[in-house]
C-alpha positions in Angstrom: 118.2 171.1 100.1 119.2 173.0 96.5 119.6 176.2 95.8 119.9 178.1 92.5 121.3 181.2 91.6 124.4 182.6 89.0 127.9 182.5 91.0 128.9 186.0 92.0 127.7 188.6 94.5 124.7 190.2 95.2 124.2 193.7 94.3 121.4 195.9 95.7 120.3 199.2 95.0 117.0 200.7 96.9 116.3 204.2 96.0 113.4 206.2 97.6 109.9 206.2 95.3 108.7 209.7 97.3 106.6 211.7 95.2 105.5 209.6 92.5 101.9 208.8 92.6 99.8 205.2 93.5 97.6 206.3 95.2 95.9 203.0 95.3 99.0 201.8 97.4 100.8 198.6 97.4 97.7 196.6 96.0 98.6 199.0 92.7 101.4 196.6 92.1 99.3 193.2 92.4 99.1 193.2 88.6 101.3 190.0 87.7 99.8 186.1 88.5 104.1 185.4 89.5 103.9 188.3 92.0 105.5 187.9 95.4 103.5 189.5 97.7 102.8 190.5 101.6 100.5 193.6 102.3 98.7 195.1 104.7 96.1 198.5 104.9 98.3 199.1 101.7 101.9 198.9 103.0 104.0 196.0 103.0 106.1 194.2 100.1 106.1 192.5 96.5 108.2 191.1 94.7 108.9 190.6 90.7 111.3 188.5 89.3 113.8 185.8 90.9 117.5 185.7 91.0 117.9 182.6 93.4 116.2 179.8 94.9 116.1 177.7 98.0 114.3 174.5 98.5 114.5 172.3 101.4 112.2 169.6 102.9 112.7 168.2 106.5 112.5 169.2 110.4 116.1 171.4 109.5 114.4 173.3 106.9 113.8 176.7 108.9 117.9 176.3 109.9 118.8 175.5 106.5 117.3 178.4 104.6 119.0 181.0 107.4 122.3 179.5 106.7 121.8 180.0 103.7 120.3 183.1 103.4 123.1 184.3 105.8 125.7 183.2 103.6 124.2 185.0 100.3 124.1 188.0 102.4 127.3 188.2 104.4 129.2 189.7 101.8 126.4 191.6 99.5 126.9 195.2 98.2 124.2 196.8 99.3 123.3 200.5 98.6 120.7 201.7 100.6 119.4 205.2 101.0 116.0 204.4 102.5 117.4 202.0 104.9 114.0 201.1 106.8 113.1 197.3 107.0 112.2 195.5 104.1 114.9 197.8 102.2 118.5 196.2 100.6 118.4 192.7 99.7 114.8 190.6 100.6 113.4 187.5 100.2 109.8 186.1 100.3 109.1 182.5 101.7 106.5 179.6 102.0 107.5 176.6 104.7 105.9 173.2 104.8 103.8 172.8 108.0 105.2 169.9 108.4 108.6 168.1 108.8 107.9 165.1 107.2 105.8 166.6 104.6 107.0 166.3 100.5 106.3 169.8 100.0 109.7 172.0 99.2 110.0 174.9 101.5 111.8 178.0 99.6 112.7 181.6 99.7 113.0 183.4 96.4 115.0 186.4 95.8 113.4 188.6 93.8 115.0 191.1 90.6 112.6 194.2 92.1 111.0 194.7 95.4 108.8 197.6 95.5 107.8 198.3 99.6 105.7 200.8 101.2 106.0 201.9 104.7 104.4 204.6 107.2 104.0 206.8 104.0 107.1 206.1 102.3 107.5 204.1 99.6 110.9 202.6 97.8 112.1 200.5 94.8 115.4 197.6 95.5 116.9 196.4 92.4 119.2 193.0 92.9 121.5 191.4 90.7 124.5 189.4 90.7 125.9 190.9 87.6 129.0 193.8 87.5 127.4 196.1 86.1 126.6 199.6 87.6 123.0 199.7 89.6 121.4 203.1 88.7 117.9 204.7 89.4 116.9 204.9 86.3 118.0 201.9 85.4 115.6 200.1 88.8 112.7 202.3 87.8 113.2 201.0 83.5 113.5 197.4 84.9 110.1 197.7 87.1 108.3 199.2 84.2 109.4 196.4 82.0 108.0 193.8 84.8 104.6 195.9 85.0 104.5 196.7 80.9 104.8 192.7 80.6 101.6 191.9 82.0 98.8 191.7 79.5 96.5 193.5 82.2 98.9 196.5 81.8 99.4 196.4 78.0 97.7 199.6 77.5 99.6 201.6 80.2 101.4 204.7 77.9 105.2 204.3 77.5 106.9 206.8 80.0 104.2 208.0 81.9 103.8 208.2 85.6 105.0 205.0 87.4 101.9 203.1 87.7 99.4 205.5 88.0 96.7 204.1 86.0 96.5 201.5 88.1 96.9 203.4 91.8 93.9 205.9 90.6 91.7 202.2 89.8 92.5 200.8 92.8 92.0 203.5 94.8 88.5 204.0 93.0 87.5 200.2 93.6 88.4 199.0 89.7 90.8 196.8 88.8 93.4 197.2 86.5 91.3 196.9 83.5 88.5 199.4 84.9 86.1 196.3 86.2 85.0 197.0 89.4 86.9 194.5 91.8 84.9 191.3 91.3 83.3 192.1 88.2 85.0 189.4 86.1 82.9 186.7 87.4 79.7 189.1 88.2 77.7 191.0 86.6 79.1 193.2 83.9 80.2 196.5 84.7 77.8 198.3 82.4 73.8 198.2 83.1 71.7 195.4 82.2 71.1 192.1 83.3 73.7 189.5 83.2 73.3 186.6 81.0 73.4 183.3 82.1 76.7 181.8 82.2 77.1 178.5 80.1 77.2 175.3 82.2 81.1 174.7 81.1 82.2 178.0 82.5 80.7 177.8 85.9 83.1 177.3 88.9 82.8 173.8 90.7 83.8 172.7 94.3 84.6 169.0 94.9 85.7 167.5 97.9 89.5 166.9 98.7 91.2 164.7 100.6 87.8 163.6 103.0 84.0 164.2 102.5 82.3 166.6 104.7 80.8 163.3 107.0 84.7 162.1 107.0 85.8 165.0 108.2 83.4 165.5 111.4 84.4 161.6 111.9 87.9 162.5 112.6 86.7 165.4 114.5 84.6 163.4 116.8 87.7 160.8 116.9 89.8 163.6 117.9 87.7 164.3 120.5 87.4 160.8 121.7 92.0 161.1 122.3 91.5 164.3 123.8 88.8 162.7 126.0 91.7 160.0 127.2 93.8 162.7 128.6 96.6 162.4 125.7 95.9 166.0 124.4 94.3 168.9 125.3 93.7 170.2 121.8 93.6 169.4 118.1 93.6 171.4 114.8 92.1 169.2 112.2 92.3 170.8 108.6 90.5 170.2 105.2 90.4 170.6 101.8 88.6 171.4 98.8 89.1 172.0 95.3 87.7 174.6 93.0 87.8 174.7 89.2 87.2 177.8 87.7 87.1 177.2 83.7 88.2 180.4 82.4 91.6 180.3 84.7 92.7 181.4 88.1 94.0 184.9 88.1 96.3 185.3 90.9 96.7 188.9 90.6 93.1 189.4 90.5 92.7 186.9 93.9 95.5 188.9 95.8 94.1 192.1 95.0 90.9 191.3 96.3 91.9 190.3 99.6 94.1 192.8 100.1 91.2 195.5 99.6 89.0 193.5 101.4 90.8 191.8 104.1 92.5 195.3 104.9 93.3 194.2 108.7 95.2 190.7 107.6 98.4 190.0 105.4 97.9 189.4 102.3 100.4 186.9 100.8 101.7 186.0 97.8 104.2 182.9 97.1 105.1 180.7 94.3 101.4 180.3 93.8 100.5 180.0 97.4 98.2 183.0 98.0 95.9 183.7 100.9 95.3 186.4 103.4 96.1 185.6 107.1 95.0 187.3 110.6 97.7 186.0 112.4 101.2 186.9 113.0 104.0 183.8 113.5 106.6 186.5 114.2 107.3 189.9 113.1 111.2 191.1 114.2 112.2 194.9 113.8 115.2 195.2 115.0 115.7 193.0 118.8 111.5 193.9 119.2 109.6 190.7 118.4 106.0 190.8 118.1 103.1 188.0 117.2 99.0 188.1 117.3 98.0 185.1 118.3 94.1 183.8 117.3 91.9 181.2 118.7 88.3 180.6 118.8 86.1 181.5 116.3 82.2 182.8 115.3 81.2 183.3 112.0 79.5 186.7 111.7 76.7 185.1 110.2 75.8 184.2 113.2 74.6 187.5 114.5 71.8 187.7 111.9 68.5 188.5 113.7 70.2 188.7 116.9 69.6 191.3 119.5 72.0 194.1 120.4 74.5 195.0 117.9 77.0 192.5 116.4 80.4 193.5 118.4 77.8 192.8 121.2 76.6 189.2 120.4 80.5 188.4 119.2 81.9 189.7 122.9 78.9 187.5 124.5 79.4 184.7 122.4 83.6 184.5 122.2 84.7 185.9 125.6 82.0 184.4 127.5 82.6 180.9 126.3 84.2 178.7 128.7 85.3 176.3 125.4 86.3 179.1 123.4 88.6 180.9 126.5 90.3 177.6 126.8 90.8 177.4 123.0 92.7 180.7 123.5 94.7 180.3 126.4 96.1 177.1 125.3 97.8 179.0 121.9 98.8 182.2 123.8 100.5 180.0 126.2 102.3 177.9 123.4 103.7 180.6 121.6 105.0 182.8 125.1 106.5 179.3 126.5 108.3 178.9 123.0 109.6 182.5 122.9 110.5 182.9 126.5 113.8 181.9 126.0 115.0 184.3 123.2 113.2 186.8 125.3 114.8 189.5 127.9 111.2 191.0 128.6 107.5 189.6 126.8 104.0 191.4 127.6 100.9 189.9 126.3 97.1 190.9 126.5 95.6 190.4 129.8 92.2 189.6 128.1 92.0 188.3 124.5 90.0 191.1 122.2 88.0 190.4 119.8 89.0 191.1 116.3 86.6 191.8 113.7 86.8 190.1 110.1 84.6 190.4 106.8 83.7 187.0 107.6 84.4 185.9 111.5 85.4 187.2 114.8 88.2 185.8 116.8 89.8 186.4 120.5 93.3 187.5 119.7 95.9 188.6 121.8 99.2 190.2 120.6 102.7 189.7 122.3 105.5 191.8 121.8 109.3 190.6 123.6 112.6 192.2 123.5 115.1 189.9 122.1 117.9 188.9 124.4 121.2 187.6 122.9 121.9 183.4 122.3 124.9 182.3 122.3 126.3 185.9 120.9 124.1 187.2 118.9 120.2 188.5 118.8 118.3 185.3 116.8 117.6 185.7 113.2 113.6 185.6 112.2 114.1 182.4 111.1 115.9 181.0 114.3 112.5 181.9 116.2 110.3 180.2 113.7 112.1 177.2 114.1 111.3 177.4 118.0 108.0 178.7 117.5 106.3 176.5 114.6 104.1 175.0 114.8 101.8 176.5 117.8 98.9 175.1 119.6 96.7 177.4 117.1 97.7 175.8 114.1 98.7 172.1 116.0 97.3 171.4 119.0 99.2 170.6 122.5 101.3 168.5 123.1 102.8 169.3 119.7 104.2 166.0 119.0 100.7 164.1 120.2 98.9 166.6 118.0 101.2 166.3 115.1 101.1 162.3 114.7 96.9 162.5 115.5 96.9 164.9 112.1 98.6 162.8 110.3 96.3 160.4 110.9 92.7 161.5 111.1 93.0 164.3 108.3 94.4 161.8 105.4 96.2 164.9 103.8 99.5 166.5 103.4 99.0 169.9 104.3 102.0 171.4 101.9 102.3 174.8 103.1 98.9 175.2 104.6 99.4 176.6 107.8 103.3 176.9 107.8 105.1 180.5 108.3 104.9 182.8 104.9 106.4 186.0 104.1 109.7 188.1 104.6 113.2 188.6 105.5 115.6 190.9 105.0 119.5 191.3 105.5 119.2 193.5 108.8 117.6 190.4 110.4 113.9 192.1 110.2 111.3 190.3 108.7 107.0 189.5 108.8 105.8 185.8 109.0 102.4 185.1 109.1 101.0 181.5 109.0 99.1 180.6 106.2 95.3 180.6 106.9 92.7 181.3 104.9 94.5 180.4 101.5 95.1 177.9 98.8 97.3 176.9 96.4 97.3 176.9 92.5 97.9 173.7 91.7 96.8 174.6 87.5 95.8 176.9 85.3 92.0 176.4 86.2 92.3 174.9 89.8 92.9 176.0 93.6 93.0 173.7 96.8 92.1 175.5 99.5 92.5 174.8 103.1 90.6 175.6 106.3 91.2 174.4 109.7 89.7 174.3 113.7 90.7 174.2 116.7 89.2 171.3 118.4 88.8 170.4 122.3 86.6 168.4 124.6 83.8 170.6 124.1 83.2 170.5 120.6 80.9 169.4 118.3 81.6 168.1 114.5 78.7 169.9 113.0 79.4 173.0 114.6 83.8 172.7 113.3 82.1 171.7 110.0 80.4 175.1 109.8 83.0 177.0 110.9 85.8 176.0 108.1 83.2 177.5 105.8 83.2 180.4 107.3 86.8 180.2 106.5 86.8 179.0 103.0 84.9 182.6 102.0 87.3 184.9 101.4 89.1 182.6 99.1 85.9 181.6 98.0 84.6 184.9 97.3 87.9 186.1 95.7 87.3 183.2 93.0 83.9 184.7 92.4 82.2 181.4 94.6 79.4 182.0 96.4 79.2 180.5 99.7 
């Protein structure tokens, strides 16, 4: 493990941002490619800036980066006059899926948060320096983080904090006044788009196995489950886009976050994505996690009869593959949590949640946190319990895990690992990273989709459905699909 930061303690100031206007909401800030990010229906977290570092690779990684973050913590000088969660001293974080896997997990602690929350919004400044932390002196440093982005280069000196690009958002235009999209569309004027030249076009290419790979290790999957070793398998796959005139991050994160309104958007050390399922959210000793498995893409219901909540609710709830799908990853995660729980309830019946793109069958869970060994368990003591799941694994885990690493011929990084937040209080949001990518250059993304496979399913069908998964990074790169 490594960690980096200047020797001293950490200073934090968060100061209340009531009043002043962005009206486009959290997305208003999404105007930086080296954002940190995690939003919601326009509330949540980001991040500008870092001030310290931790890395770690291996099955203590989750452990390590609480010590850690504990330590930096324990003795910080923390002014708070919000004091809600996500206030005083944060940090955002991307974990490997996997404990053997290369990839560095971290948290970075950012110079400026800015957080919104049930209609109140705030600004955290941290530092390790002596100096005095002011008000003015947070909302100069913000501005200087939002002034240096060359999509903000006109905003006026000393006007209203962001508000050019809260009244944009709000009005569906980005930052720049092109309707959300429009960069790799048609232009925002009338007209007929030209042609674009053959060089500037986006391309996909295959990853780590072509498509008739993939539904090969889907049907060998199958084939193990069939033997009675494992009741289910989540086999993942990758693709790669180029997109010559460059990835904008900002641009990607600010699209999902208007369009994907009922996920998380996240944002991480160029790991961006927008999830629908919760890993663990704590708020104080409450614990609370949605939990997805089995899928239909909403294509589906084209020229169907009855209306398309109908055909999904037929479809989802009344398979007998897709129930059994669900079941086995609401039972993995309440088994896990049970014993850092005093009290857990969990949906009777899975509902169906409704996507841009697909329906799943969801259930949530909420648990009051009992005390271990003295104390209530940090976020990041339950992730370590909890990850991975059956909905991102299989069952049993460590069947599942060693069947991945051989039938999907990849290392997943931090596809499907827990992303987002902590704070000092013990509070934080961790999704797992679905329906993301990583920037791996200026002018290329890997993105990742994954299924849940068991006896009952068909290679074809798993094929079609990580599509269905792939669109709204695909259509946030301006890819049709």
């Amino acid at each position: 493990m490594t960690s980096t930061f200047r020797a001293g303690i950490i200073k934090t100031l968060t100061v209340p941002l009531d009043g002043r206007s962005f009206s486009g909401g959290l997305p208003s800030f999404l105007v930086r490619d080296d954002v940190l990010c995690w939003t919601r229906r326009e509330a949540g977290l980001v991040g500008f800036g870092e001030i310290a570092r931790f890395t770690a690779t291996g099955p203590e990684r989750f452990l390590e980066a609480d010590i850690w973050w504990r330590h930096l913590v324990l003795e910080a000088d923390i002014t708070d006059s919000v004091e809600c969660p996500g206030t005083g001293p944060v940090a955002f974080g991307s974990f490997a899926f996997s404990k053997v896997s290369t990839h560095r997990s971290r948290l970075i602690v950012p110079e400026i948060v800015v957080g919104v929350r049930d209609g109140r919004a705030w600004l955290t400044q941290l530092t390790f320096d002596d100096g005095e932390l002011t008000e003015a002196g947070a909302l100069a440093a913000l501005q200087r983080w939002l002034d240096a982005d060359p999509l903000d280069a006109d905003a006026p000196d000393g006007g209203p904090l962001v508000s050019g690009l809260a009244s944009g958002l709000a009005s569906g235009t980005d930052a720049s006044g092109l309707p959300l999209g429009g960069r790799r569309g048609a232009p925002s004027g009338g007209g007929v788009a030209a042609e674009p030249a053959a060089d500037v076009v986006p391309k996909l290419e295959t990853g780590s196995l072509s498509e008739h790979d993939w539904m090969a290790a889907v049907a060998a999957g199958v084939a193990e489950i069939r033997t009675g070793k494992l009741e289910k398998l989540v086999l993942a796959r990758d693709i790669v886009a180029t997109i010559p005139e460059g990835v904008n991050a900002a641009e990607i994160l600010r699209q999902l976050a208007v369009r994907y309104r009922e996920c998380w958007t996240y944002g991480v050390d160029g790991l961006v994505g927008s999830t629908p399922e919760m890993l663990i959210q704590v708020e104080g000793r409450t614990a609370q996690a949605r939990v997805l498995a089995g899928t239909l893409d909403r294509r589906d219901a084209e020229g169907m009869d009855g209306s398309p909540l109908e055909f999904a609710e037929r479809v989802l709830a009344g398979s007998e593959k897709q129930r059994h799908e669900h079941e086995i990853a609401i039972q993995s995660l309440t088994t896990q949590l049970a014993p850092f729980s005093e009290a857990m309830n969990a949906h009777s019946e899975p509902f169906i949640l409704e996507l841009p793109n697909v329906w799943h069958l969801a259930s949530d869970v909420k648990a009051e946190l009992t005390e271990v060994e003295g104390h209530v368990p940090t976020c990041l003591a339950l992730i370590n319990a909890l990850h991975p799941t059956a909905a991102v694994c299989g069952t049993p885990t460590t069947v599942a895990g060693a069947l991945i690493r051989k039938l999907e011929h990849m290392d997943r990084g931090p596809y499907a690992g827990p992303v987002g937040w902590l704070d000092a209080a013990g509070n934080g949001e961790w999704g797992i990273a679905l329906r993301g990518a990583v920037v791996e250059a200026p002018d290329s993304v890997r993105l990742y989709a994954g299924c849940g496979i068991v006896e009952g399913s068909h290679p074809e069908a798993e094929l079609a459905e990580t599509w269905a998964k792939f669109r709204p990074m695909l259509e946030s790169l301006g890819i049709s699909s």
